[in-house]
N, CA, C and O of each residue as an XYZ file, in Angstrom:
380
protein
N       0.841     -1.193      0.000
C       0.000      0.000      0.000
C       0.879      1.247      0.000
O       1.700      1.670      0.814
N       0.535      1.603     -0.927
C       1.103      3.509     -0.403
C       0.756      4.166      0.522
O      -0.298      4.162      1.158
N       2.193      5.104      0.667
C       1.471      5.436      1.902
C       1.655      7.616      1.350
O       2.449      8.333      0.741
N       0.509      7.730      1.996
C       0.044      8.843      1.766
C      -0.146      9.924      2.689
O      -0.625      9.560      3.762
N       0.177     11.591      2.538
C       0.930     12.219      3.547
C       0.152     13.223      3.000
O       0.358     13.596      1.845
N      -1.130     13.939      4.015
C      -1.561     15.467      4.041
C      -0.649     16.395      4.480
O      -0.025     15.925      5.432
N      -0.328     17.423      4.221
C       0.524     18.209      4.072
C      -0.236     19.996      4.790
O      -1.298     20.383      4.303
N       0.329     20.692      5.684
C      -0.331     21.606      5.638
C      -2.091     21.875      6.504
O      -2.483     21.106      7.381
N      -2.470     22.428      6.281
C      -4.169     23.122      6.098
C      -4.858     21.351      5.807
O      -5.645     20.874      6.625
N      -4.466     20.654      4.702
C      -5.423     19.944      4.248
C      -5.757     18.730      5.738
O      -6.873     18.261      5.960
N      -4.619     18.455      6.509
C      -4.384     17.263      7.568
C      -5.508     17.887      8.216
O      -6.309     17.013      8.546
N      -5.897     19.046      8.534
C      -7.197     19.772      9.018
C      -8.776     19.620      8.756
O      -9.728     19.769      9.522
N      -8.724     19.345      7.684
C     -10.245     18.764      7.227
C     -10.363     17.212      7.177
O     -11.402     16.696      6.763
N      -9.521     16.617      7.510
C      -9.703     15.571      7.803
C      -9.656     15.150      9.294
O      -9.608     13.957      9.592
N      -9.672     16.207     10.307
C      -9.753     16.026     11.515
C      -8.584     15.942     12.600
O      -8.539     15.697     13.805
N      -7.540     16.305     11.474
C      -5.767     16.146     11.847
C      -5.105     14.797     11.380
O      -3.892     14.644     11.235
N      -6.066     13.847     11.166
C      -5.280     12.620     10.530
C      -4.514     12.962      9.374
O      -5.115     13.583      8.497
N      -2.931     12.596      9.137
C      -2.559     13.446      8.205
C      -1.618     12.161      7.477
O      -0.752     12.393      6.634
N      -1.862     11.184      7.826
C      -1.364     10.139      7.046
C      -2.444      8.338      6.688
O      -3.250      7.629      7.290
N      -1.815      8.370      5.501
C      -3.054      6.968      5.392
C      -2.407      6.013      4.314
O      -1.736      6.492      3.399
N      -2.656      4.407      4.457
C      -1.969      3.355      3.735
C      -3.102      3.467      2.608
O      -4.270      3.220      2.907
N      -2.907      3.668      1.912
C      -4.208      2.993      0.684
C      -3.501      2.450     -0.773
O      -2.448      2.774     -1.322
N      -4.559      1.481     -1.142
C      -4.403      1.081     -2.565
C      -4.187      1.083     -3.474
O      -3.693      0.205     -4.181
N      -4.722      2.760     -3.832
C      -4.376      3.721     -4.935
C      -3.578      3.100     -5.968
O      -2.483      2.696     -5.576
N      -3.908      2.884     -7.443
C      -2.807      3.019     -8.483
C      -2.446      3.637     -9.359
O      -1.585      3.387    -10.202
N      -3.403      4.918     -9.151
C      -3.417      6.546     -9.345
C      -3.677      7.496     -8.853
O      -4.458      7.312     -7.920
N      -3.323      8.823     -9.052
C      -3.826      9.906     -8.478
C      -5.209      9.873     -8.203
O      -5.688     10.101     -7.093
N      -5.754      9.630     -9.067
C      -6.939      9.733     -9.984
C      -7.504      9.031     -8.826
O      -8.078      9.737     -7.997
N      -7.425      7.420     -8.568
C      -8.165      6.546     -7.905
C      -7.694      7.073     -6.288
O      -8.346      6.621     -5.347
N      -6.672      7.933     -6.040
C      -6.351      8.182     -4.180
C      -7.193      9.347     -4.086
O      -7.810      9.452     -3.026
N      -7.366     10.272     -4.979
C      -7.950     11.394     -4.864
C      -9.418     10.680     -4.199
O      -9.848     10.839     -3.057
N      -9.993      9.883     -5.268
C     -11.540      9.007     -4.854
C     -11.663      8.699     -3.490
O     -12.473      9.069     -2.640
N     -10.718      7.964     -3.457
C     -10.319      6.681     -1.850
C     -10.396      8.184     -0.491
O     -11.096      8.050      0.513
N      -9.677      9.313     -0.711
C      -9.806      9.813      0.320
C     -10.767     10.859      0.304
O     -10.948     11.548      1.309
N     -11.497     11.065     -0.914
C     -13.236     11.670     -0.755
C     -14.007     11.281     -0.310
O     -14.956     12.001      0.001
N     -13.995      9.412      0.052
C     -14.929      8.528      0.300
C     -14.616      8.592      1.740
O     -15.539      8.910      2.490
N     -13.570      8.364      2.192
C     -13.213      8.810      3.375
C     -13.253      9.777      4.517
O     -13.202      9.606      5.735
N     -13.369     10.933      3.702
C     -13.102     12.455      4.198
C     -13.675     13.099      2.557
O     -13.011     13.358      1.553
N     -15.276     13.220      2.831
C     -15.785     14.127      2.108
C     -15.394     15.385      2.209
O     -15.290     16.025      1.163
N     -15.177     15.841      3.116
C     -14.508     17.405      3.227
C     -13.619     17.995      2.533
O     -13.476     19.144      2.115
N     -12.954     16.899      2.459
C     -11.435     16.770      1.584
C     -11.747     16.673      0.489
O     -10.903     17.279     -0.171
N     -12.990     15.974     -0.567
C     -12.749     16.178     -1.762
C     -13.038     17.578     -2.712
O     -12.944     17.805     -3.918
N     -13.328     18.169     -1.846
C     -13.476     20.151     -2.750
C     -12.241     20.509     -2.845
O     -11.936     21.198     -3.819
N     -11.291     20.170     -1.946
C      -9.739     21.083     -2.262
C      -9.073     19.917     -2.903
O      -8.276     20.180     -3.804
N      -9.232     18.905     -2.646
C      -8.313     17.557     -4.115
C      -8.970     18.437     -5.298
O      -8.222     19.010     -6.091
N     -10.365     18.541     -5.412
C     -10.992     18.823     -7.119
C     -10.166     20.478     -7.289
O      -9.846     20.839     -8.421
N      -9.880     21.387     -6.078
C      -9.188     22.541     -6.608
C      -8.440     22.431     -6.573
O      -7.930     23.510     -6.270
N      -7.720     21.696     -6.693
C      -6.227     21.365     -7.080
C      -5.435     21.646     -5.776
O      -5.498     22.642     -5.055
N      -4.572     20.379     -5.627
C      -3.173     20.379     -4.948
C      -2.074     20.265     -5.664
O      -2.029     19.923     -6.846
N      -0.811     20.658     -4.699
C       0.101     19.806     -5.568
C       0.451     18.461     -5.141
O       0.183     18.155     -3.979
N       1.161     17.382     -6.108
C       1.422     16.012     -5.808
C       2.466     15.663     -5.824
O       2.846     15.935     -6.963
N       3.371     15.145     -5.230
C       4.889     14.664     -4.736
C       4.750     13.120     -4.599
O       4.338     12.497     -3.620
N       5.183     12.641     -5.790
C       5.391     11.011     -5.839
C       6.629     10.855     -5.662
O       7.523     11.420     -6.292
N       6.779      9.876     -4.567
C       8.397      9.405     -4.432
C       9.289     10.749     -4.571
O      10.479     10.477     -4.736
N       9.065     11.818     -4.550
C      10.012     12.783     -4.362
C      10.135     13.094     -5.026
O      11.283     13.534     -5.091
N       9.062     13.372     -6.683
C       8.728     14.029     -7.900
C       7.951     15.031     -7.933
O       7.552     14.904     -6.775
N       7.592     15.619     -8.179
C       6.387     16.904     -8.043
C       5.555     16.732     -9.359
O       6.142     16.329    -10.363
N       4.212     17.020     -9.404
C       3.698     16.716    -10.998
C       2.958     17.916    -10.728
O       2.554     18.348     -9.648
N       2.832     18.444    -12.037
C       1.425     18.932    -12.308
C       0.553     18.948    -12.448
O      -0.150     19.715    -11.790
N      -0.106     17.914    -13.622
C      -1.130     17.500    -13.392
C      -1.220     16.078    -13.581
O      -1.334     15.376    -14.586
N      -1.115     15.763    -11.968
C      -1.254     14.557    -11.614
C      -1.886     13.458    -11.449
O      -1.371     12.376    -11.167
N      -3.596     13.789    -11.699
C      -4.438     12.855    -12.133
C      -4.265     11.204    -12.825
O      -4.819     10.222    -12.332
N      -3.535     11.172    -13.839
C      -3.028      9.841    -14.449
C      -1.560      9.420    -13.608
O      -1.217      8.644    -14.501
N      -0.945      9.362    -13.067
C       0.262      8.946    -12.853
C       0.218      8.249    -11.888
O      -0.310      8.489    -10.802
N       0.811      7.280    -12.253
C       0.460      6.087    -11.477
C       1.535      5.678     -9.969
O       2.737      5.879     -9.796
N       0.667      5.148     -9.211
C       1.036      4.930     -7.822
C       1.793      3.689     -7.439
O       1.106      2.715     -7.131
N       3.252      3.559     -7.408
C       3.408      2.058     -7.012
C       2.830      1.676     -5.047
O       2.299      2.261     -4.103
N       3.366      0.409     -5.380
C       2.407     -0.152     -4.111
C       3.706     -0.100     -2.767
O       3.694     -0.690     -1.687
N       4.719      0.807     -3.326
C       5.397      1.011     -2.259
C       5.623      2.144     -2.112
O       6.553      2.322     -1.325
N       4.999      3.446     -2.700
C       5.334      4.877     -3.233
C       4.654      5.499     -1.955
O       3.756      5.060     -1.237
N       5.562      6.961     -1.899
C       5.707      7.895     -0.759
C       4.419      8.947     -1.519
O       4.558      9.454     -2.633
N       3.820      9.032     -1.093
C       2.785     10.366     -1.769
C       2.264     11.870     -0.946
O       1.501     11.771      0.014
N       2.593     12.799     -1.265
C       2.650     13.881     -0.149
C       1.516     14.886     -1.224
O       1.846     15.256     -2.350
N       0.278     15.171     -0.632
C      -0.326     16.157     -1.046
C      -0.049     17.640     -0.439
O       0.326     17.755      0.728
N      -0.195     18.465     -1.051
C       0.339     19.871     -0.431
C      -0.774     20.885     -1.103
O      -1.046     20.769     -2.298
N      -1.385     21.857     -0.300
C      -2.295     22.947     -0.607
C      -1.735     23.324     -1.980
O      -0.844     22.555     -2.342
N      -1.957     24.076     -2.638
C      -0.762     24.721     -3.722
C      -0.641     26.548     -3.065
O      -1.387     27.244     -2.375
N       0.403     26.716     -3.577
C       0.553     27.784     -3.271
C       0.823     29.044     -3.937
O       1.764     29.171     -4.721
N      -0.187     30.216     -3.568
C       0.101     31.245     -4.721
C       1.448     32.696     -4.415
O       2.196     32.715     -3.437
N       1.435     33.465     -5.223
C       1.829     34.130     -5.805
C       3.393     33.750     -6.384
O       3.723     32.591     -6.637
N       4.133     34.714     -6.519
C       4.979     34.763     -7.661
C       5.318     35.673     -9.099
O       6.107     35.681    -10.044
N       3.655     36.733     -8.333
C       3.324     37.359     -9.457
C       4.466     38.615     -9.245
O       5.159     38.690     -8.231
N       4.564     39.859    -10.697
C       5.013     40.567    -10.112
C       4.567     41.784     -9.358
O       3.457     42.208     -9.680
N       5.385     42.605     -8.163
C       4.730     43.503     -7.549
C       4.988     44.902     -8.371
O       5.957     44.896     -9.129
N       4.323     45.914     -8.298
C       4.520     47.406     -8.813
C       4.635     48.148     -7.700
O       3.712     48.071     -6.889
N       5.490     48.805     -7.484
C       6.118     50.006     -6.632
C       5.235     51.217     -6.594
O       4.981     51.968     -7.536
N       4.723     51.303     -5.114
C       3.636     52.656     -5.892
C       4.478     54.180     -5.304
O       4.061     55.316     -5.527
N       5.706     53.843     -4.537
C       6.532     55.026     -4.036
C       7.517     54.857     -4.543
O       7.768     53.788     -5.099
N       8.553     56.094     -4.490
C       9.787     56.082     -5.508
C      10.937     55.299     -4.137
O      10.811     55.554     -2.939
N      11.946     54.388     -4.702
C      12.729     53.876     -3.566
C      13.375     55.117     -3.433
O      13.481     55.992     -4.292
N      13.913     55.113     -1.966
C      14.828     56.110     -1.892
C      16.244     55.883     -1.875
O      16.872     56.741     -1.253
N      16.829     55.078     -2.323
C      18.243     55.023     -3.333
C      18.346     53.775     -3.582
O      17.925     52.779     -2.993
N      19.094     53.959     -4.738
C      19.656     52.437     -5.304
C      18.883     51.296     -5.012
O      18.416     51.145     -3.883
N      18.667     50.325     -6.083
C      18.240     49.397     -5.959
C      19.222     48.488     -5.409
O      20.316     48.966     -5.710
N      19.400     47.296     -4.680
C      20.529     46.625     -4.634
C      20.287     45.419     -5.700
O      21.172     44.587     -5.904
């Protein structure tokens, strides 16, 4: 079984349980397994997390498949990155 690791905020809607062995032989099918489990949990799986297989990161992770000995870490995703605009003049040099 894989074993599978809430990460963050999400170990919270599941009541703090933040780890679980399951079957999974996809994203696709763990995402299911822990909606059925923890309905709460399946609104932020469907808005997307990010996914860390064995110490890979995917994007969109839906198809990729789960071995039956694989480390799986879900994580909130996280924003910005965007850029900021300066609305005062610096007062010297940029470094």
């Amino acid at each position: 079984m894989a074993r599978v690791v809430l990460v963050g905020n999400l170990a919270q809607v599941t009541g703090g349980v933040a780890e679980f062995d399951l079957s999974a032989t996809s994203v696709h099918q763990l995402f299911r397994q822990l909606g059925e489990l923890h309905p709460a949990l399946a609104p932020h799986l469907e808005s997307g997390v990010a996914v860390a297989i064995d110490g890979q990161i995917f994007q969109d992770a839906l198809l990729e498949p789960i071995g039956t000995d694989s480390e799986v870490f879900l994580l909130p995703q996280i924003a910005g990155g965007g850029r900021t605009t300066r609305t005062t003049p610096h007062p010297g040099p940029l470094p």
